[in-house]
C-alpha positions in Angstrom: -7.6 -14.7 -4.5 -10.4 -12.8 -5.4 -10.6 -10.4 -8.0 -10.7 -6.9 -5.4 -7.7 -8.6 -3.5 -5.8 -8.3 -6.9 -6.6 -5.1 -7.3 -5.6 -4.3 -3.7 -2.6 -6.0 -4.2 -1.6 -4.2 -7.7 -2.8 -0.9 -5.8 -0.5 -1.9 -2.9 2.9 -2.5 -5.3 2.0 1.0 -6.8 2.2 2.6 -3.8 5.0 0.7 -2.6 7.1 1.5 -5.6 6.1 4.9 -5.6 6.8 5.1 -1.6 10.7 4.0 -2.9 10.8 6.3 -5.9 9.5 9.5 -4.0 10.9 8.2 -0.5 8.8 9.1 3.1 6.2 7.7 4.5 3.9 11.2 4.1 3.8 10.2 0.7 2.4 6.4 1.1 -0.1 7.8 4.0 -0.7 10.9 1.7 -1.7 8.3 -0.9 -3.8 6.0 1.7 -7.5 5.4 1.0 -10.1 5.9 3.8 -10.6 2.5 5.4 -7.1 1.8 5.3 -5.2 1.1 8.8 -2.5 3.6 9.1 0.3 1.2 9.4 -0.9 -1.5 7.3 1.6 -0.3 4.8 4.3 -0.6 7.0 3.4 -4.6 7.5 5.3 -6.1 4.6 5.3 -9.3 6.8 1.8 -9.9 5.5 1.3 -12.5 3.6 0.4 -11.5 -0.3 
């Protein structure tokens, strides 16, 4: 685990808690940086 994956993976549980806080996907996509696939936050199958 490299040290950017980390930080993608901290960045990820922040937006996935605030995607279940707030509720909607137009939040998490509102919240998506460029570069990011648009339903790569829907895949929670991925491993972490």
């Amino acid at each position: 685990l490299t040290a950017l994956d980390a930080q993608a993976r901290d960045w990820f549980a922040g937006l996935i808690g605030r995607h279940l806080r707030d509720g909607g996907c137009a939040v998490i996509a509102s919240h998506a940086p460029l570069g990011v696939a648009p339903d790569a936050e829907l895949d929670l199958s991925a491993p972490a």
